[in-house]
C-alpha positions, 0 to 999 in steps of 0.5 A, spaced: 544 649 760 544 656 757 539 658 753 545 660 749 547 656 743 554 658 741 560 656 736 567 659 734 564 667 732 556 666 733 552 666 739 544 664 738 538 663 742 532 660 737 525 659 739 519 656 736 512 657 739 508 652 734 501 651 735 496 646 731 489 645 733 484 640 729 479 641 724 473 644 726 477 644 733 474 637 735 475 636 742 479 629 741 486 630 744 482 626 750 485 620 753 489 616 749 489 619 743 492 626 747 498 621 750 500 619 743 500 625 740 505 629 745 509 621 744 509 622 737 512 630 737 517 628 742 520 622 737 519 627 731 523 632 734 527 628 737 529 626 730 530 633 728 534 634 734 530 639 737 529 641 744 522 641 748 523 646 752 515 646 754 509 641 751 502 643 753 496 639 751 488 640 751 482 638 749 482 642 743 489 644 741 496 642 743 501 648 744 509 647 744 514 651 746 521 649 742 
């Protein structure tokens, strides 16, 4: 697949680096709660029809490439 969106008179390449980190940078995205948390962003992007190109989570904060 491209990493090129296109339609009749536009072509698009839009990327988005998110990162969210806990309060105080608590290390809870352990376990568990890390896999629920990498579960929940993929259902919601997949409900705002978003691509994920890459998912990262640590200890202390969760990075995304889109």
């Amino acid at each position: 697949m491209s990493r090129f969106r296109k339609l009749t008179h536009t072509i698009w390449h839009c990327q988005y680096h998110i990162v969210w980190v806990p309060k105080y940078r608590y290390r809870i995205l352990t376990g568990m709660v890390g896999n629920e948390v990498e579960q929940c962003v993929h259902v919601f992007s997949s409900q705002k029809l978003c691509e994920i190109i890459e998912i990262n989570v640590r200890i202390d904060l969760i990075c995304q490439v889109w």
